[in-house]
N, CA, C and O atoms as a printed pandas DataFrame, in Angstrom:
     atom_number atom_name residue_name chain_id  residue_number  x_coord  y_coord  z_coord
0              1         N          UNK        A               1  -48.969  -34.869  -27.953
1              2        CA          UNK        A               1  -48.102  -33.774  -27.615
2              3         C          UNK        A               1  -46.708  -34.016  -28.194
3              4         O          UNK        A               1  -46.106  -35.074  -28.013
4              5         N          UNK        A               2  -46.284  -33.121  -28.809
5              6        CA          UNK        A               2  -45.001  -33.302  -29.717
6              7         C          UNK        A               2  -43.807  -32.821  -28.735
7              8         O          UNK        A               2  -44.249  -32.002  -27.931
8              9         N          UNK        A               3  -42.532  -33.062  -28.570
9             10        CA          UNK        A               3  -41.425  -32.896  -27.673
10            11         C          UNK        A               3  -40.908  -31.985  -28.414
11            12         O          UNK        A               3  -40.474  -32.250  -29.535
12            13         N          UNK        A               4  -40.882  -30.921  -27.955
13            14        CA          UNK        A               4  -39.668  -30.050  -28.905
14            15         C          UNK        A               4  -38.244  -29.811  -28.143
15            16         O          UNK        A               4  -37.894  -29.878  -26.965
16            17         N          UNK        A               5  -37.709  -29.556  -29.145
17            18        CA          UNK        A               5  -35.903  -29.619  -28.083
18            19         C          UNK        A               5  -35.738  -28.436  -28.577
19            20         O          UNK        A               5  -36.136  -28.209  -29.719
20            21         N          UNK        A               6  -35.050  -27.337  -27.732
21            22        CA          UNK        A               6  -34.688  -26.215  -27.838
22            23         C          UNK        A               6  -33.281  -26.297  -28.310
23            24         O          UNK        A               6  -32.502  -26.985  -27.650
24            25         N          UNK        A               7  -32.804  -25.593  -29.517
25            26        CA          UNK        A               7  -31.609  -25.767  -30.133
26            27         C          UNK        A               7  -30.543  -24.618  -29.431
27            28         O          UNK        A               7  -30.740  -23.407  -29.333
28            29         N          UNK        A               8  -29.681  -25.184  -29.103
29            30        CA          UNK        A               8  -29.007  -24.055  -27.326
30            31         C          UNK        A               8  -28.129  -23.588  -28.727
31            32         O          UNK        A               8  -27.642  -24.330  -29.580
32            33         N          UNK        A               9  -28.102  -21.943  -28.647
33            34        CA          UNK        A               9  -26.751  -21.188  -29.075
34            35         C          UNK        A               9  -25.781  -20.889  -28.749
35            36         O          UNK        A               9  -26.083  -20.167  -27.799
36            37         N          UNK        A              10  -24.684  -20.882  -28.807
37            38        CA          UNK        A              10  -23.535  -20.807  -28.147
38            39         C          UNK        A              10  -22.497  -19.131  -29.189
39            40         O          UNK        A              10  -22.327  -19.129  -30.409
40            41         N          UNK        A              11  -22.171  -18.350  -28.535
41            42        CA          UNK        A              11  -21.245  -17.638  -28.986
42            43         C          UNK        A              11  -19.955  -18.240  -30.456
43            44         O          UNK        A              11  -19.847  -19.366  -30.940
44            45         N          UNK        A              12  -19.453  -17.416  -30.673
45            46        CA          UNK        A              12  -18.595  -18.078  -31.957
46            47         C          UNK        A              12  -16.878  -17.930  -30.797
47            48         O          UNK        A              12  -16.429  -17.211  -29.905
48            49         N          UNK        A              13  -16.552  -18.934  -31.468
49            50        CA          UNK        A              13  -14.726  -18.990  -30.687
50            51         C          UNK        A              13  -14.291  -17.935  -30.362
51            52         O          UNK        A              13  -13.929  -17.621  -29.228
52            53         N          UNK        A              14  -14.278  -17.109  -31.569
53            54        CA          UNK        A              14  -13.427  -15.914  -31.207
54            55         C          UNK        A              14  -13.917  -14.894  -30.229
55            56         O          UNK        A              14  -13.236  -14.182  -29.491
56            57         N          UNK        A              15  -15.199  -14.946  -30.349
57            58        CA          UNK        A              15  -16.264  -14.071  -29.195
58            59         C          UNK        A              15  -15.687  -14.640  -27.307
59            60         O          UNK        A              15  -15.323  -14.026  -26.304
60            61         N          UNK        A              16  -15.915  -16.247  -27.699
61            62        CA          UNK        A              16  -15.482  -16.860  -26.056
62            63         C          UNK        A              16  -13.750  -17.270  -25.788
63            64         O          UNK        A              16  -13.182  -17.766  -24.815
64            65         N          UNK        A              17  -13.291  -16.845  -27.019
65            66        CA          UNK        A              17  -11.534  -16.262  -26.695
66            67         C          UNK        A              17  -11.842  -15.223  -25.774
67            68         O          UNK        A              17  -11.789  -15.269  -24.545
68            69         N          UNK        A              18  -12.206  -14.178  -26.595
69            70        CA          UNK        A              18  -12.670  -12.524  -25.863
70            71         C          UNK        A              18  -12.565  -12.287  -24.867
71            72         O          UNK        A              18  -11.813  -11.547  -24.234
72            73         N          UNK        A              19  -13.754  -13.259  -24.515
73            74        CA          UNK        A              19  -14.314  -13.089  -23.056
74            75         C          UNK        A              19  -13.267  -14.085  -21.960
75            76         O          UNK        A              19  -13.061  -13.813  -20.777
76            77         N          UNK        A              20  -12.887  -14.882  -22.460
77            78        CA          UNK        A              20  -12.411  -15.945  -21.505
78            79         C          UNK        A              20  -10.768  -14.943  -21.361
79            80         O          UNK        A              20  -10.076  -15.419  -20.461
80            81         N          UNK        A              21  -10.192  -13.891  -21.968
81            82        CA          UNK        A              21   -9.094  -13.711  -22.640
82            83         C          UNK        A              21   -9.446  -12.345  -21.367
83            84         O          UNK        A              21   -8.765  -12.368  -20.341
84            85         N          UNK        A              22  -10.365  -11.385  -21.513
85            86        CA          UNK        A              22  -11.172  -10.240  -20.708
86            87         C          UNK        A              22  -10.993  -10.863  -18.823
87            88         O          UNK        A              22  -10.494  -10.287  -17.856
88            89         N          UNK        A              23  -11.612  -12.166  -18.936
89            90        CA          UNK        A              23  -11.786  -12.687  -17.500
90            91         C          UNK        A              23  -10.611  -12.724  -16.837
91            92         O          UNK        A              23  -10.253  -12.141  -15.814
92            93         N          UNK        A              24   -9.835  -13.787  -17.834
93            94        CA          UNK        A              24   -8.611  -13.796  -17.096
94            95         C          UNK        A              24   -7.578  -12.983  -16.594
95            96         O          UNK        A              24   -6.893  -13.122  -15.581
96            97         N          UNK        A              25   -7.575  -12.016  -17.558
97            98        CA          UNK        A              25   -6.879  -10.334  -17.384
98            99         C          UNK        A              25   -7.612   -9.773  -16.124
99           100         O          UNK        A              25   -6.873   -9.351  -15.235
100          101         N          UNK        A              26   -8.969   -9.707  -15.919
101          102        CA          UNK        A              26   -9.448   -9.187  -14.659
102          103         C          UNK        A              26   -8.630   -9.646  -13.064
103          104         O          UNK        A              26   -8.097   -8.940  -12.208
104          105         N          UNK        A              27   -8.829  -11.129  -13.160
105          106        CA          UNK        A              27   -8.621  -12.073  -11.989
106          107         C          UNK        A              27   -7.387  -11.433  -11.929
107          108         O          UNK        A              27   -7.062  -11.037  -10.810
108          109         N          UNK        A              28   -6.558  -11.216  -12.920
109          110        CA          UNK        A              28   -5.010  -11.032  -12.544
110          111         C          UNK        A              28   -4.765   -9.572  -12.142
111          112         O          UNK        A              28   -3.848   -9.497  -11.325
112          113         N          UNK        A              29   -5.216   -8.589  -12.413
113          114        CA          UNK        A              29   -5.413   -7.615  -12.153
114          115         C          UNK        A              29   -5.984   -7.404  -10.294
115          116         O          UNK        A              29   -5.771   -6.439   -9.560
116          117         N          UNK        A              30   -6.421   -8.151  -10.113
117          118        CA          UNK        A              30   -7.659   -8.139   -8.753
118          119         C          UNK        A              30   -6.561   -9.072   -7.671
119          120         O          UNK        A              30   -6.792   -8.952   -6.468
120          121         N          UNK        A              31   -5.580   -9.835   -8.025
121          122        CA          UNK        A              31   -4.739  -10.838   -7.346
122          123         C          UNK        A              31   -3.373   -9.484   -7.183
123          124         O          UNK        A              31   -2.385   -9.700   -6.480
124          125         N          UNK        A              32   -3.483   -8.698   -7.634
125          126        CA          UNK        A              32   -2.041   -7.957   -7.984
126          127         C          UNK        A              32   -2.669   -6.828   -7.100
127          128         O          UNK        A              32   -2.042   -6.366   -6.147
128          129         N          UNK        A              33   -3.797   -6.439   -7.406
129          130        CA          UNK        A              33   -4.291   -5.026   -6.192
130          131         C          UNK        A              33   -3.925   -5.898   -4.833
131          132         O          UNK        A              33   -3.054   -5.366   -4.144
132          133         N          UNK        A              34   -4.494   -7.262   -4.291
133          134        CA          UNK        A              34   -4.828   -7.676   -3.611
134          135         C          UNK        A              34   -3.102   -7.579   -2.634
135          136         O          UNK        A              34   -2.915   -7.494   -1.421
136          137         N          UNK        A              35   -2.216   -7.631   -3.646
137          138        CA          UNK        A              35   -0.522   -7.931   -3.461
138          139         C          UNK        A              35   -0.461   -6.776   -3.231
139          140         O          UNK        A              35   -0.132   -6.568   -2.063
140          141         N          UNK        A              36   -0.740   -5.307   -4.197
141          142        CA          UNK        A              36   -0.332   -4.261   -3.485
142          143         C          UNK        A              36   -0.796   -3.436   -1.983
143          144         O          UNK        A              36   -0.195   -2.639   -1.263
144          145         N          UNK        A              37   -2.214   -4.085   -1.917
145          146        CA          UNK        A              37   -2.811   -3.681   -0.587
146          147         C          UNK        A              37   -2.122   -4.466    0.523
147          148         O          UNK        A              37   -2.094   -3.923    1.628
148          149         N          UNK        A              38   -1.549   -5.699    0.382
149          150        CA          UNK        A              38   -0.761   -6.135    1.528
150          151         C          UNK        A              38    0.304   -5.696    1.603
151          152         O          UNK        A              38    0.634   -5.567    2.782
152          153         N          UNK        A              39    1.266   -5.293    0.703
153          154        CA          UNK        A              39    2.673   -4.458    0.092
154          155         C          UNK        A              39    2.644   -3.339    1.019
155          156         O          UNK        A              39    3.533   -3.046    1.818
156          157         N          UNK        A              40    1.477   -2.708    0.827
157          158        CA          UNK        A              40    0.909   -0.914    1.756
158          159         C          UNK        A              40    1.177   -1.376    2.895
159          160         O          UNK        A              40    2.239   -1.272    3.509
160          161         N          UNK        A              41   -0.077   -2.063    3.305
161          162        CA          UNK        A              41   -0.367   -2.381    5.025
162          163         C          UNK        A              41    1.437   -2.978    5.615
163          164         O          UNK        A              41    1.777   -2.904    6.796
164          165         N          UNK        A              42    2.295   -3.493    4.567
165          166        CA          UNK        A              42    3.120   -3.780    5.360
166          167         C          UNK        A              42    4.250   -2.454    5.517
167          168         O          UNK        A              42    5.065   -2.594    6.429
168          169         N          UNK        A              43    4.338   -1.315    4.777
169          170        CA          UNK        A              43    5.407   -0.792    4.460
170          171         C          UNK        A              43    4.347    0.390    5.845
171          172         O          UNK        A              43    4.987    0.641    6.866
172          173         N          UNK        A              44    3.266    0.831    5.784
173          174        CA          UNK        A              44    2.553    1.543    7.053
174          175         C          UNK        A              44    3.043    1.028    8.446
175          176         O          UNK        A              44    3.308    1.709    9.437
176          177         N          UNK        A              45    3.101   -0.292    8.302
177          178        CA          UNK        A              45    3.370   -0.730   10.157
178          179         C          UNK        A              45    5.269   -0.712    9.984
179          180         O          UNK        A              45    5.939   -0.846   11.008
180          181         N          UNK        A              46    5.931   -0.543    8.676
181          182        CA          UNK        A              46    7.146   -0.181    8.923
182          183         C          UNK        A              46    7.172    1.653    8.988
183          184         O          UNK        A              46    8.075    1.921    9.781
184          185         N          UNK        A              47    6.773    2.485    8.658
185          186        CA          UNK        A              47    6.367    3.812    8.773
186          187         C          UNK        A              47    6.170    3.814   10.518
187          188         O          UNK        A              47    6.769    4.629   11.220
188          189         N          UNK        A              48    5.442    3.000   10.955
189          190        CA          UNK        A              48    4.838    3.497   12.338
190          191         C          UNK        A              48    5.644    2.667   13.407
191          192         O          UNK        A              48    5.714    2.984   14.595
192          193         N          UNK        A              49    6.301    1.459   12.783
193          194        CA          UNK        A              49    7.853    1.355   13.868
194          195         C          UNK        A              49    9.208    2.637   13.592
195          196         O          UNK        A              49    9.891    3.182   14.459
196          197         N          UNK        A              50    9.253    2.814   12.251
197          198        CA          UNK        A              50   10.151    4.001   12.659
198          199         C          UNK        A              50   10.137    5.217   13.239
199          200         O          UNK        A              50   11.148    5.789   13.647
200          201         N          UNK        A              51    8.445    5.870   13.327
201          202        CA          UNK        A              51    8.040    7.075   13.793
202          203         C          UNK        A              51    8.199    6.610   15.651
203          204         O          UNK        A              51    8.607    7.404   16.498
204          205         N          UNK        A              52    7.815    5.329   15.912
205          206        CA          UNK        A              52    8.003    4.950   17.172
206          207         C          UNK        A              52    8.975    5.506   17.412
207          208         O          UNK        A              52    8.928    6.564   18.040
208          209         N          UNK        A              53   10.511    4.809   16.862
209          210        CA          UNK        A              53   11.760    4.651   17.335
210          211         C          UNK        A              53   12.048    6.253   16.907
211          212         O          UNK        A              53   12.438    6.733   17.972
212          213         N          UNK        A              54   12.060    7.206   16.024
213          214        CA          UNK        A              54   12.185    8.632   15.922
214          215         C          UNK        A              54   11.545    9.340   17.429
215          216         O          UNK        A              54   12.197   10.271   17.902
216          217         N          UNK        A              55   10.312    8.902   18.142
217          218        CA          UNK        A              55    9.906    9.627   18.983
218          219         C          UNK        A              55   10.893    9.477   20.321
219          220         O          UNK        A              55   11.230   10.397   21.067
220          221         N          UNK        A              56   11.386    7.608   20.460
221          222        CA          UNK        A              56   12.167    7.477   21.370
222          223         C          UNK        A              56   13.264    8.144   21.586
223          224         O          UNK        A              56   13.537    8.775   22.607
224          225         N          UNK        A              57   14.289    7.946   20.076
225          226        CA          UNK        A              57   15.581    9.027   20.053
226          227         C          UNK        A              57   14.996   10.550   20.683
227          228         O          UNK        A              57   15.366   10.996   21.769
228          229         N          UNK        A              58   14.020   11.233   19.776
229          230        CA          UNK        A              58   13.957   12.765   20.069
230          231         C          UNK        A              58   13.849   12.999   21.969
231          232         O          UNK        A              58   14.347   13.966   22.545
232          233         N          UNK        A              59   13.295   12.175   22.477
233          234        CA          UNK        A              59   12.606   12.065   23.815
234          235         C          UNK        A              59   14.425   12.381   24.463
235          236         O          UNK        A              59   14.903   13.365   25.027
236          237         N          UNK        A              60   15.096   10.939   24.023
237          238        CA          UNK        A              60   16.036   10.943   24.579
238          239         C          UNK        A              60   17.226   11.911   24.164
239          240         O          UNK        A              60   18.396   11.735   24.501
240          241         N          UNK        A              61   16.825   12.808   23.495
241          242        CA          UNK        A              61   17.591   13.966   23.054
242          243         C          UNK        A              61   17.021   14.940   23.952
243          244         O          UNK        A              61   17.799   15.574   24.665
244          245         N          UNK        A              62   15.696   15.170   24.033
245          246        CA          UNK        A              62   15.303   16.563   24.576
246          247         C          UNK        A              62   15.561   16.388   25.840
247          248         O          UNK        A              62   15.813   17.470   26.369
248          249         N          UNK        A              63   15.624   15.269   26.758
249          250        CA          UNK        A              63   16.022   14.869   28.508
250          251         C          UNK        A              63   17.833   15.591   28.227
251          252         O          UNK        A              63   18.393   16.367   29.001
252          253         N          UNK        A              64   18.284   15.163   27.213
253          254        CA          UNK        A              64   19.761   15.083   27.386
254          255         C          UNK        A              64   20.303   16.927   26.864
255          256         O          UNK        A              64   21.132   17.467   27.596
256          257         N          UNK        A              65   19.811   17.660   25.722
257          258        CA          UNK        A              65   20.191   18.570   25.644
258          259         C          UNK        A              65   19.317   19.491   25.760
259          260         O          UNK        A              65   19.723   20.548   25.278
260          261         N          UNK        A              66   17.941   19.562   26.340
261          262        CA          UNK        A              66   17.210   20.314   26.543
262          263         C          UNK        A              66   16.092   20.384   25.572
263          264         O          UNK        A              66   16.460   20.235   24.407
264          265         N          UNK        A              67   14.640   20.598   25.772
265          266        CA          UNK        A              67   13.330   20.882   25.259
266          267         C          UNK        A              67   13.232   21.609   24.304
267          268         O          UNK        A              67   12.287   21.605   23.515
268          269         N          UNK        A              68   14.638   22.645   24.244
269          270        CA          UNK        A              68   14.275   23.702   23.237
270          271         C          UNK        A              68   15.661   23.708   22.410
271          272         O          UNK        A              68   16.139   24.736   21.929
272          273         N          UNK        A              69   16.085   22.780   22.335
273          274        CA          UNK        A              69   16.960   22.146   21.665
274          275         C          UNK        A              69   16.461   21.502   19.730
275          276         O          UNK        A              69   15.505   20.794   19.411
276          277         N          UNK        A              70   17.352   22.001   18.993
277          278        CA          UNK        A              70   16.987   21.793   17.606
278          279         C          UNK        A              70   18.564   20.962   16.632
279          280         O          UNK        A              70   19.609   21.455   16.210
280          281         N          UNK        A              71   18.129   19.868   16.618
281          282        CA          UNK        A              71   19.327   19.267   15.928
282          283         C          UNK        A              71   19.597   19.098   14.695
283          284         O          UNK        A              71   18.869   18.379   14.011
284          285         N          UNK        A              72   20.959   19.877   14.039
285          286        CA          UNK        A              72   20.762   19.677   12.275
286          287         C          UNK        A              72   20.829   18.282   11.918
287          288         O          UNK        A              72   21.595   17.753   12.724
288          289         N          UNK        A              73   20.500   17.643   11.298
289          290        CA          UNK        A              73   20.009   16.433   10.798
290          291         C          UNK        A              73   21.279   16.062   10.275
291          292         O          UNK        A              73   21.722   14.967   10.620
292          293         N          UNK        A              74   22.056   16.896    9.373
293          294        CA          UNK        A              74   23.137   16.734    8.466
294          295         C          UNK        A              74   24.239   16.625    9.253
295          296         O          UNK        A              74   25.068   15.719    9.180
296          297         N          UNK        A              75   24.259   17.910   10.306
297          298        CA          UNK        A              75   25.502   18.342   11.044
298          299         C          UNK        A              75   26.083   17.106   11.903
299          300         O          UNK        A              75   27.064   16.370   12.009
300          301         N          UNK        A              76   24.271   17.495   12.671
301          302        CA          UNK        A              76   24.531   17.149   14.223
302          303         C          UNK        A              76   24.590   18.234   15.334
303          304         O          UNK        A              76   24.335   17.990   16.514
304          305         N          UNK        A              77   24.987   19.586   14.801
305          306        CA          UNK        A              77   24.988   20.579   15.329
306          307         C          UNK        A              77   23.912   20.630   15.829
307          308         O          UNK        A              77   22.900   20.249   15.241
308          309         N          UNK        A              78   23.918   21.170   17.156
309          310        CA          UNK        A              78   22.788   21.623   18.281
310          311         C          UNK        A              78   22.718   23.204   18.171
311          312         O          UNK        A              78   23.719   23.914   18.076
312          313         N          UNK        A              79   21.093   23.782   18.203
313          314        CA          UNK        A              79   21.495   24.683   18.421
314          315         C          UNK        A              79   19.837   24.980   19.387
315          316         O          UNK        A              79   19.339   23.902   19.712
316          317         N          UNK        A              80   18.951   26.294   19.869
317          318        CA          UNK        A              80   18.130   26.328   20.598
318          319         C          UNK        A              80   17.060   27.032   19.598
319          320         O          UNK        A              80   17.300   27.782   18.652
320          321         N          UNK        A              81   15.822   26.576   20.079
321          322        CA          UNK        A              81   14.859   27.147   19.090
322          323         C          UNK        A              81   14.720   28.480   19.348
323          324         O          UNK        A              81   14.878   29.090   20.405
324          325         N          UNK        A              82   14.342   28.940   18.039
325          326        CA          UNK        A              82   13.974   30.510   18.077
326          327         C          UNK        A              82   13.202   30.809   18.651
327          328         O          UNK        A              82   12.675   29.835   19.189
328          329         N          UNK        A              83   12.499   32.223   19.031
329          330        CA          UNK        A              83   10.746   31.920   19.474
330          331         C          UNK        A              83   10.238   33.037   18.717
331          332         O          UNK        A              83   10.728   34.125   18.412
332          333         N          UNK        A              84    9.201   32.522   18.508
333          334        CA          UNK        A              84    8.236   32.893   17.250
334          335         C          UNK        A              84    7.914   31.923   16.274
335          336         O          UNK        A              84    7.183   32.218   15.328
């Protein structure tokens, strides 16, 4: 029985530049989503402490000048909601 050795092929350099050049661009790409999805989740729980603290002020506006009370943002001027 004769041993044969299988002669292994390998890609040419510039082919496993390519690819090794392709990979690494991925990983970095996938590390940077990974940065902007924590970036989000953190700037959302700052969104939902300020909507907190917006509900507290308005609360403590509508006890103090009334329910149907509408405040210009710019002014400050108070004035009462329309209806309709």
């Amino acid at each position: 029985m004769e041993n044969v050795k299988e002669k292994t092929k390998k890609v040419t350099s510039e082919e496993l530049q390519q690819l090794q050049t392709v990979q690494t661009q991925f990983q970095s790409l996938k590390l940077q989503l990974g940065d902007i999805e924590l970036h989000k989740q953190s700037v959302i729980n700052d969104i939902n402490e300020l909507k907190s603290q917006f509900k507290l002020i308005e609360e403590s506006l509508m006890k103090k000048y009334g329910k149907d009370s509408v405040v210009n943002i710019k002014t400050g001027e108070i004035t009462e909601k329309e209806n309709g």
